[in-house]
Backbone as JSON, one array per atom type, in Angstrom:
{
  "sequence": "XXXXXXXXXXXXXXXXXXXXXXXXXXXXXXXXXXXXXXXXXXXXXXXXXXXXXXXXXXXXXXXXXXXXXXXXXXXXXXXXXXXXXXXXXXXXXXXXXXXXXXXXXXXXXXXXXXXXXXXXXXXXXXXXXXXXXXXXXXXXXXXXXXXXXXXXXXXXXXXXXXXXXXXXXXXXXXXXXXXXXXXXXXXXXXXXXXXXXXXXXXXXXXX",
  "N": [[54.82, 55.65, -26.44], [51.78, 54.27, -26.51], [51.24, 50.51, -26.06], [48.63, 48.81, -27.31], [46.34, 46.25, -26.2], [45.22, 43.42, -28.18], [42.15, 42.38, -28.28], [40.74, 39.35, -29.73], [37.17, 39.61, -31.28], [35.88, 37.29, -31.71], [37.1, 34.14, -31.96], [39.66, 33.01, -34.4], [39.17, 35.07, -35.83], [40.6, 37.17, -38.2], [43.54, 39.49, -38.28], [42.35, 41.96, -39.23], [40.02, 42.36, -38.01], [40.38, 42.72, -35.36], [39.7, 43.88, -32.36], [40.62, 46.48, -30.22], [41.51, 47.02, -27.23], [42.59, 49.46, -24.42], [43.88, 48.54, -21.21], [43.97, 49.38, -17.59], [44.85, 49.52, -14.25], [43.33, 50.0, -11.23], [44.69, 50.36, -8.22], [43.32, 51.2, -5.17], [43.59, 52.88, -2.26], [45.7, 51.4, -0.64], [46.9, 51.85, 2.09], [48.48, 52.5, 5.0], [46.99, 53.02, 7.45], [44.58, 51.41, 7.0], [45.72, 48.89, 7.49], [46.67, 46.62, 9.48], [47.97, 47.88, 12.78], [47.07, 50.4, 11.94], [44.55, 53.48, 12.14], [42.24, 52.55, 11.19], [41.97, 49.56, 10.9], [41.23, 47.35, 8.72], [40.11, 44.24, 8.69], [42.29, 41.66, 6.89], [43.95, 43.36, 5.16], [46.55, 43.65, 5.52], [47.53, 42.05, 3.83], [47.68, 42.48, 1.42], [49.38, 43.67, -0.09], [51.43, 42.47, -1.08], [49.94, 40.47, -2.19], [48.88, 41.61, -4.07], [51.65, 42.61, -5.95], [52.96, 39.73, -6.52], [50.73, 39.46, -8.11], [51.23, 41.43, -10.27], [53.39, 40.65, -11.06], [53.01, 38.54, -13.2], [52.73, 39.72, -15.33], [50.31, 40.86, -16.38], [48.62, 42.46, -18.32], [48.07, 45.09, -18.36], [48.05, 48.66, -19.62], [48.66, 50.84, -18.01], [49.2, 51.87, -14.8], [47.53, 53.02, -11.9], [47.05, 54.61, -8.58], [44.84, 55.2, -5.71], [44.85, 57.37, -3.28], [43.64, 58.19, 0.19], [43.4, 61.29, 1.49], [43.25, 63.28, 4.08], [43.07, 66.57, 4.69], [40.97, 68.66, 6.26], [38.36, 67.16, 6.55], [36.07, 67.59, 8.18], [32.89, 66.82, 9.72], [33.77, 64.1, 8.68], [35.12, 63.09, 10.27], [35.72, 61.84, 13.08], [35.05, 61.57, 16.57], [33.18, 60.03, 18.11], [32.96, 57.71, 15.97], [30.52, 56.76, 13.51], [31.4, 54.73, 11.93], [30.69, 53.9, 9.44], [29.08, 56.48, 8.04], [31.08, 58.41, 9.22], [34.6, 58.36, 10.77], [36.8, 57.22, 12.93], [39.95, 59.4, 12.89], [41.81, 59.67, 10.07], [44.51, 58.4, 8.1], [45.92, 61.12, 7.8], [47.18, 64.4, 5.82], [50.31, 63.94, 5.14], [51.3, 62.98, 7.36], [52.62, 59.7, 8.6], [50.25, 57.12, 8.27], [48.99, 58.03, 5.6], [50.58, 57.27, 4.13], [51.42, 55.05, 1.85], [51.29, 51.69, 1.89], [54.67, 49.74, 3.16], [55.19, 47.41, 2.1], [53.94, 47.36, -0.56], [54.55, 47.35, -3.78], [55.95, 50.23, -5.26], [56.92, 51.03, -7.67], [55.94, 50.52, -10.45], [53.5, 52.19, -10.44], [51.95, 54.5, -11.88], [50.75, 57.01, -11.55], [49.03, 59.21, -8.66], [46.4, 59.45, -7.25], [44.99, 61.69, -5.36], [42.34, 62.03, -2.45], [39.9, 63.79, -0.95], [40.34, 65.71, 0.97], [39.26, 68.13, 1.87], [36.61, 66.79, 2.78], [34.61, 64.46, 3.29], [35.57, 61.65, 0.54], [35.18, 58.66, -1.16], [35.38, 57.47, -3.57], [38.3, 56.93, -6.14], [37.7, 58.05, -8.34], [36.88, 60.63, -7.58], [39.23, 62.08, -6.65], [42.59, 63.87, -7.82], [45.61, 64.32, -9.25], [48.96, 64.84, -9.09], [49.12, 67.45, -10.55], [46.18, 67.94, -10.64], [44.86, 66.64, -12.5], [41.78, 64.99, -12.86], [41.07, 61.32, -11.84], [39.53, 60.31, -13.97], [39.82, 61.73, -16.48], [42.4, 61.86, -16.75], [43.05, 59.34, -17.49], [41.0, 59.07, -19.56], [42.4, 60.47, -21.05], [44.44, 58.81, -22.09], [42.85, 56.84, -23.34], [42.05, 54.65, -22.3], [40.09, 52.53, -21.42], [39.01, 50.03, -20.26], [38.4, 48.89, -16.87], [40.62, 47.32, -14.08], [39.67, 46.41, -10.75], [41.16, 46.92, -7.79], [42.12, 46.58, -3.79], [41.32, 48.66, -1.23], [38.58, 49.66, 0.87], [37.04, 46.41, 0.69], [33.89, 47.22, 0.41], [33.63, 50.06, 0.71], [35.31, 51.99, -0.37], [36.61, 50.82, -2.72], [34.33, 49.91, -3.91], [32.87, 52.25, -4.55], [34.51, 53.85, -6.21], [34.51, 51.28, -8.29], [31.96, 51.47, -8.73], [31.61, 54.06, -9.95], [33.41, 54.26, -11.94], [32.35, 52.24, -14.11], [30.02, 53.78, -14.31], [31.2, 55.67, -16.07], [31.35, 54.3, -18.37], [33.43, 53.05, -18.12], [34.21, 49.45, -19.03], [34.41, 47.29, -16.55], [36.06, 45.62, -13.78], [36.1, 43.97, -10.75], [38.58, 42.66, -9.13], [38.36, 40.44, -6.55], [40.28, 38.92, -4.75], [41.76, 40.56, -4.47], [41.11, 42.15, -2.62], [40.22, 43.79, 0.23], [37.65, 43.5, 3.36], [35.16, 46.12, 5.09], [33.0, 44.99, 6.63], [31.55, 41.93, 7.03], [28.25, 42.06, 6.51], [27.79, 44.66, 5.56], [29.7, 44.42, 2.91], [28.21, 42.85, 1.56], [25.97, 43.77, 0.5], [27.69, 45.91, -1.03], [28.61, 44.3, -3.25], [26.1, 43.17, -4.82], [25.72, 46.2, -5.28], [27.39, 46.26, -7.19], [26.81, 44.68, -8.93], [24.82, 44.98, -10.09], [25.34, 47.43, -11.11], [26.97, 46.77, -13.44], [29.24, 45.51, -13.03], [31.93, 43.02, -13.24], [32.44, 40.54, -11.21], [35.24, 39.46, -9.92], [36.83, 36.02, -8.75], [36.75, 35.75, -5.55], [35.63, 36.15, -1.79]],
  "CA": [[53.69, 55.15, -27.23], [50.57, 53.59, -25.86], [50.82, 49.47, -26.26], [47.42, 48.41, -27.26], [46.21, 44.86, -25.7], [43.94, 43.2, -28.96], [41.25, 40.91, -27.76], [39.34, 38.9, -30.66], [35.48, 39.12, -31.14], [35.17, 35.73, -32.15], [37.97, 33.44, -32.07], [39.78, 32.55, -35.55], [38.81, 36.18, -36.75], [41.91, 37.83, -39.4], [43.57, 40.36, -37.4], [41.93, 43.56, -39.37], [39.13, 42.2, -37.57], [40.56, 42.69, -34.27], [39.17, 45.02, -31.81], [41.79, 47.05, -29.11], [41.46, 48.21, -25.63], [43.31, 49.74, -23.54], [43.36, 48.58, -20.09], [44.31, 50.02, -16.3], [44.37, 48.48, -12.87], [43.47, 50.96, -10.43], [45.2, 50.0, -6.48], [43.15, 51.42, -3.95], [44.08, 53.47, -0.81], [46.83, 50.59, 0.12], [47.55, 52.52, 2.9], [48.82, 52.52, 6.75], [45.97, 53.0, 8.02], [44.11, 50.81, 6.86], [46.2, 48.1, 7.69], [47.19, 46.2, 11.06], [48.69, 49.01, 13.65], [46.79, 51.95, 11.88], [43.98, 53.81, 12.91], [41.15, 51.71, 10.8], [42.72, 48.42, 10.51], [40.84, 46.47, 7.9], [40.96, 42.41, 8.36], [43.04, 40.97, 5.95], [44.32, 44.77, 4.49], [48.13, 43.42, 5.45], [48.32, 40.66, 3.67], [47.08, 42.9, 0.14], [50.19, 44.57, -1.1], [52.41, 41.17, -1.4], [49.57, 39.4, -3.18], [49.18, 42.65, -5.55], [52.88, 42.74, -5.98], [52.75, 39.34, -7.14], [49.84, 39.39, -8.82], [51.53, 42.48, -11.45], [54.89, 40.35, -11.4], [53.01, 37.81, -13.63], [52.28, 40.4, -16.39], [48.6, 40.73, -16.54], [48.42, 43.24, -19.27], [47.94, 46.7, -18.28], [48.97, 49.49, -20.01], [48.46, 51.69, -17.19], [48.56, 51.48, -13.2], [47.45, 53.99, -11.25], [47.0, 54.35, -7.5], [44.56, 56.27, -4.91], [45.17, 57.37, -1.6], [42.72, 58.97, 1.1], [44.34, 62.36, 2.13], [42.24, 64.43, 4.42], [43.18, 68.02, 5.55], [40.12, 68.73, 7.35], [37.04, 66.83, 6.42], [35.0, 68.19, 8.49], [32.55, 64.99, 10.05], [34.2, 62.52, 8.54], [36.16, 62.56, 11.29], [34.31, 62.09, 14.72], [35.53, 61.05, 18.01], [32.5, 59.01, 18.35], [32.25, 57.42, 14.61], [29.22, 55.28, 13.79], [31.94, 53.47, 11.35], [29.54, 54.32, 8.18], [29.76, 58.17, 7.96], [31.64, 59.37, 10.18], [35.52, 57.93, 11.01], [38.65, 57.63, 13.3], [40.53, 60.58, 12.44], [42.88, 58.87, 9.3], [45.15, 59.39, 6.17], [46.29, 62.67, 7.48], [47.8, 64.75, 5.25], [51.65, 64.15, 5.09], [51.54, 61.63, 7.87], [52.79, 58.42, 8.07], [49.1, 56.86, 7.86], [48.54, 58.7, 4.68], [51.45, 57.12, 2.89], [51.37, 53.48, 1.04], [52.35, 50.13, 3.06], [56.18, 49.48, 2.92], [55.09, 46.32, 1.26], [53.66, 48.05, -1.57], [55.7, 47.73, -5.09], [55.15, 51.35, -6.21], [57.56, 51.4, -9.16], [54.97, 50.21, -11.05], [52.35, 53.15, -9.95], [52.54, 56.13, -12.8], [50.03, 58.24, -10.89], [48.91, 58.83, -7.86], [45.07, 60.51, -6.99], [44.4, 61.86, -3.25], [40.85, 62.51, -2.4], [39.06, 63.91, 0.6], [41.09, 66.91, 1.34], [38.07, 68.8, 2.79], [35.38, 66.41, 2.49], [34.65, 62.7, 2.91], [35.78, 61.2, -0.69], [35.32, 57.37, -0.98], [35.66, 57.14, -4.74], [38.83, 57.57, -6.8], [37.28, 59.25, -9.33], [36.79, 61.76, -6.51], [40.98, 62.48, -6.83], [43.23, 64.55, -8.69], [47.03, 64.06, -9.42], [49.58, 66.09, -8.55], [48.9, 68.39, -11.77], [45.36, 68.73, -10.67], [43.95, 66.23, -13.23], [40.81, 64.12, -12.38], [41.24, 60.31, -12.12], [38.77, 60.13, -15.28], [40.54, 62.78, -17.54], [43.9, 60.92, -16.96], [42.31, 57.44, -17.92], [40.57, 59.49, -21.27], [43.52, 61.08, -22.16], [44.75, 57.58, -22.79], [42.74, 55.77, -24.59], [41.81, 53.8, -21.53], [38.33, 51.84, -21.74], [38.82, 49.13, -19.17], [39.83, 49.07, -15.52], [40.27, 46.48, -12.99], [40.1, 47.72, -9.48], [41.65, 46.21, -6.07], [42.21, 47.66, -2.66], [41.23, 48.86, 0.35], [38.31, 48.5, 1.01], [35.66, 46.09, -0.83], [32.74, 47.54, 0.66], [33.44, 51.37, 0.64], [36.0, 52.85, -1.59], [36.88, 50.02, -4.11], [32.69, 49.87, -3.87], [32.65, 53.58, -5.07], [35.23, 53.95, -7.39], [34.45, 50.47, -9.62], [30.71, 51.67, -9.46], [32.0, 55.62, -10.54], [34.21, 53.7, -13.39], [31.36, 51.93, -14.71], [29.09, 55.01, -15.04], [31.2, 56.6, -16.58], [31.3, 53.9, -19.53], [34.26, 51.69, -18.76], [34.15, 48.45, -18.77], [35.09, 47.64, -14.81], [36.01, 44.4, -12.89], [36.74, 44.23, -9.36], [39.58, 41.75, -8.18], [37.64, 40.11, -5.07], [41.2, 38.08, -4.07], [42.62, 41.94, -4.06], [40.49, 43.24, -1.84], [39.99, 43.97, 1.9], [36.44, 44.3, 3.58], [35.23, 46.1, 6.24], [32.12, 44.0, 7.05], [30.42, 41.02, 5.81], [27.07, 42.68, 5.7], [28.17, 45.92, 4.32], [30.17, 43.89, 1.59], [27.0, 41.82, 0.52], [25.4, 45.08, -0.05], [28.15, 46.41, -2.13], [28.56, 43.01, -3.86], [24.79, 43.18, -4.81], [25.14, 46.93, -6.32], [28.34, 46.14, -8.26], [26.67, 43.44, -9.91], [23.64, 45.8, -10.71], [26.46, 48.04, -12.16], [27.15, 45.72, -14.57], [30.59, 45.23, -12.76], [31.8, 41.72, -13.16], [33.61, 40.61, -10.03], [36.31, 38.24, -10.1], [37.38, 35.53, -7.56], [35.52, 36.19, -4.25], [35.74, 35.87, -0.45]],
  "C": [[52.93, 54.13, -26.41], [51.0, 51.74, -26.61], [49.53, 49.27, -26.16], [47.25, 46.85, -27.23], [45.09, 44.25, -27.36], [43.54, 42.07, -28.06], [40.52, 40.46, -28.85], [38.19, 38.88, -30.37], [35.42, 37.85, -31.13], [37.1, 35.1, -32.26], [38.43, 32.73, -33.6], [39.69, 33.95, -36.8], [40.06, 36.95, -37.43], [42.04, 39.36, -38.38], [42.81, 41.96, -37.78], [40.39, 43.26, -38.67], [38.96, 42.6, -36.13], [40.01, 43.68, -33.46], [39.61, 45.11, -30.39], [41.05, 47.59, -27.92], [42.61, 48.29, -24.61], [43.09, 49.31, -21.75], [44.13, 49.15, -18.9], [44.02, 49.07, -14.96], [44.25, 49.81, -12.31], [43.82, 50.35, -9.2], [44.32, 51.36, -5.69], [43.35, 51.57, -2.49], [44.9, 51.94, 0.28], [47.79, 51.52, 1.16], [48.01, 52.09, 4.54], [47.68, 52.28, 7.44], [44.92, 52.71, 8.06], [44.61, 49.65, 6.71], [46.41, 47.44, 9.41], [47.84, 47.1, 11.48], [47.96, 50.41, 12.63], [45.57, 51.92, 12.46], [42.6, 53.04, 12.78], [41.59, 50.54, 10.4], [41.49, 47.27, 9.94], [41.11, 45.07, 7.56], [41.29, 42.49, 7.06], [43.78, 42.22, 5.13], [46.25, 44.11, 4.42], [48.57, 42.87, 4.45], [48.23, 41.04, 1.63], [47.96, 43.43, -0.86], [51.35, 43.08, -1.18], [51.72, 40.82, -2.16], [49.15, 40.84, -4.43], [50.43, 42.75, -6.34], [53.12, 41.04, -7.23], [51.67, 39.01, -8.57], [50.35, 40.56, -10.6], [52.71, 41.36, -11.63], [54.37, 39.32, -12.41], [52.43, 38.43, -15.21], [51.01, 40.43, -16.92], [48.02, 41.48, -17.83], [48.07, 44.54, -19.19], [48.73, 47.18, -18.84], [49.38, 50.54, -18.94], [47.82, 51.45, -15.72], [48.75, 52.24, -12.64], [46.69, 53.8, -9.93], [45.89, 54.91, -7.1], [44.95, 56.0, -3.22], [44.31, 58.47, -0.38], [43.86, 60.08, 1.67], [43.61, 63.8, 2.58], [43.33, 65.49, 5.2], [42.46, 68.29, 6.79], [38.76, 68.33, 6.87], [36.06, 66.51, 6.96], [34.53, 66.48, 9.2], [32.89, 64.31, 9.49], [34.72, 62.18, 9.23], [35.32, 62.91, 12.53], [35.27, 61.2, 15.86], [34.7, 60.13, 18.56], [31.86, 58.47, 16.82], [31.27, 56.52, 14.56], [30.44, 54.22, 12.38], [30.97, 53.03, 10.0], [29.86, 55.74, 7.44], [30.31, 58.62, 8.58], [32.93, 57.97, 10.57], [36.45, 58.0, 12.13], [39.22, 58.82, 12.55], [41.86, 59.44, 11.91], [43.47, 59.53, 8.32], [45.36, 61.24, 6.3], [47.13, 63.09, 6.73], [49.14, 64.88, 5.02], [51.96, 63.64, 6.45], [51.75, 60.48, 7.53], [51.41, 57.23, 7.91], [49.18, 56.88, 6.49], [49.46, 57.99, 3.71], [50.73, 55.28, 2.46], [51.89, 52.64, 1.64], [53.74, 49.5, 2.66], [56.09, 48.31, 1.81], [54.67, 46.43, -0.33], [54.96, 48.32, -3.01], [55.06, 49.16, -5.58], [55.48, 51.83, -7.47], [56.55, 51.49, -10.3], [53.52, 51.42, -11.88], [52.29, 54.55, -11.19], [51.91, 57.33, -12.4], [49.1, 57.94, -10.05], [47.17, 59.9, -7.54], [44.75, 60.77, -5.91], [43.04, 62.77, -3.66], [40.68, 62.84, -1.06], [39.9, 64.14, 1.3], [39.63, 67.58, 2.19], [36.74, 68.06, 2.96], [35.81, 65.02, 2.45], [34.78, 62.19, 1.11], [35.86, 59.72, -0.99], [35.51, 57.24, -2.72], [36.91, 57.66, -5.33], [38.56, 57.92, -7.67], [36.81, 60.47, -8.62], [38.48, 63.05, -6.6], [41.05, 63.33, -7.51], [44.94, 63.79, -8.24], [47.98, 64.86, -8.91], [50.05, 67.31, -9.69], [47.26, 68.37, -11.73], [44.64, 68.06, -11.69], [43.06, 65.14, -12.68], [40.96, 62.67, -12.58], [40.71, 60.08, -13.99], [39.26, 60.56, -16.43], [41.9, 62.13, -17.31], [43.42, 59.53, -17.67], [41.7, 57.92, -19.57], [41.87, 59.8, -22.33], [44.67, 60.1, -22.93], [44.39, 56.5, -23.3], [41.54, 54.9, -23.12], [39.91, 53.19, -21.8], [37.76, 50.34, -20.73], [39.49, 49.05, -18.12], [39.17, 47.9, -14.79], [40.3, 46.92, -11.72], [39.81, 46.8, -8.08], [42.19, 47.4, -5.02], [41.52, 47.51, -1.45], [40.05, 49.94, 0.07], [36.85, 47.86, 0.18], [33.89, 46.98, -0.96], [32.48, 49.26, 1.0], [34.07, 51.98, -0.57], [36.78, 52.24, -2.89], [35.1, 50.02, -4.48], [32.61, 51.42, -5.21], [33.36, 53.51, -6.61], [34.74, 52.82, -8.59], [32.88, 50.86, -9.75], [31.01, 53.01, -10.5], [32.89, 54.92, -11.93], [33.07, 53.08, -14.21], [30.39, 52.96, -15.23], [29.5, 55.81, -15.87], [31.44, 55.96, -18.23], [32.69, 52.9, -19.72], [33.88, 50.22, -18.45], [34.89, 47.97, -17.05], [34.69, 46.15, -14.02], [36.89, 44.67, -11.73], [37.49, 42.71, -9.11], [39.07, 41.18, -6.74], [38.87, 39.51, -4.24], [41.75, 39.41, -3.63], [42.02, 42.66, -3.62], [40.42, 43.35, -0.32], [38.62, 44.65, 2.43], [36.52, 44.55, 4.86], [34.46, 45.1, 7.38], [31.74, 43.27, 6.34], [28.82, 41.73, 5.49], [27.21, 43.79, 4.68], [28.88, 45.44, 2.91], [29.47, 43.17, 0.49], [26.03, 42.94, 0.05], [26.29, 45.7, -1.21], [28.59, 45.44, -3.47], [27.09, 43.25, -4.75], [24.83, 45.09, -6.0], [25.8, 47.35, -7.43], [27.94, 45.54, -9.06], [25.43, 44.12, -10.85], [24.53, 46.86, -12.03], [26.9, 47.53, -13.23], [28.46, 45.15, -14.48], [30.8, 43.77, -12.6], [33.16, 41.61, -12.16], [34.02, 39.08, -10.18], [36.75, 37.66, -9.18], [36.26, 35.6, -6.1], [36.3, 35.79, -2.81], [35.9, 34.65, -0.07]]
}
């Protein structure tokens, strides 16, 4: 059975007054290879799965925490030998490599499902994913109720960028964790900063 979080409208209000949501954290591609010693090593990416780790150990309220993880087959230019580091990448997150998996540091008990994207094709959003039953980040998150997600990861300015804008459009409520994040650049991050906030995404903490 689903635990539902209540939040009061108004403070003092009689609980038939109350009004429920369900919420989700989504973790973002906490992976290898986007850490120190992989192939796109993202400052500060190391230091992201200890302070997530704590950060759940203090019971935040999710009903539901679900992961993504970049897992290309063959996606084509995204992978370039000379990347411009925009569109085009390091060859990463191969498929059933050690890259591709989650950083040792990583609590995954926690994790109830896992979404890989960008199997044949560049995929920067987890709502891009599926599960390993083939269901869409979005359609897992409906089929429970879900209505608010927070969303940390790897990294602020591409694929936590994507995904908390793709969560917002699609009508949830959506805050990004700025202490749980890892960027690639400062310019590129003040750009995605700038169209989260247009999103109506309210970002928490900061750089």
């Amino acid at each position: 059975m689903v635990t539902r979080l209540a939040i009061a409208q108004t403070p003092g209000l009689p609980d038939e007054d109350m009004v429920y949501c369900v919420r989700a954290l989504i973790i973002v591609d906490v992976q290898n290879d986007f850490c120190e010693g992989g192939s796109i090593p993202v400052p500060g990416a190391g230091i992201l799965a200890p302070a997530i780790n704590e950060y759940l150990s203090e019971d935040p309220g999710y009903q539901h925490i679900v992961a993504t993880k970049d897992f290309h087959i063959d996606p084509g230019d995204h992978f370039s030998d000379h990347p411009d580091y925009s569109s085009s990448w390091p060859p990463h997150c191969r498929a059933g490599g050690p890259g591709s998996e989650f950083v040792p540091d990583l609590d995954t008990r926690p994790i109830e499902a896992v979404f890989r994207k960008g199997a044949y094709a560049a995929a920067y959003s987890g709502f891009e994913g599926v599960d390993d039953n083939g269901t869409p980040l979005l359609d897992w998150l409906r089929q429970r109720g879900v209505d608010r997600v927070d969303v940390v990861g790897i990294a602020t300015d591409y694929c936590v960028r994507r995904t908390a804008v793709d969560a917002s459009r699609a009508g949830l409520a959506t805050r990004v964790l700025l202490d749980l994040t890892a960027a690639v650049s400062a310019d590129s991050t003040a750009q995605a900063l700038d169209e989260m906030r247009t999103a109506s995404i309210a970002l928490i903490g900061g750089h």
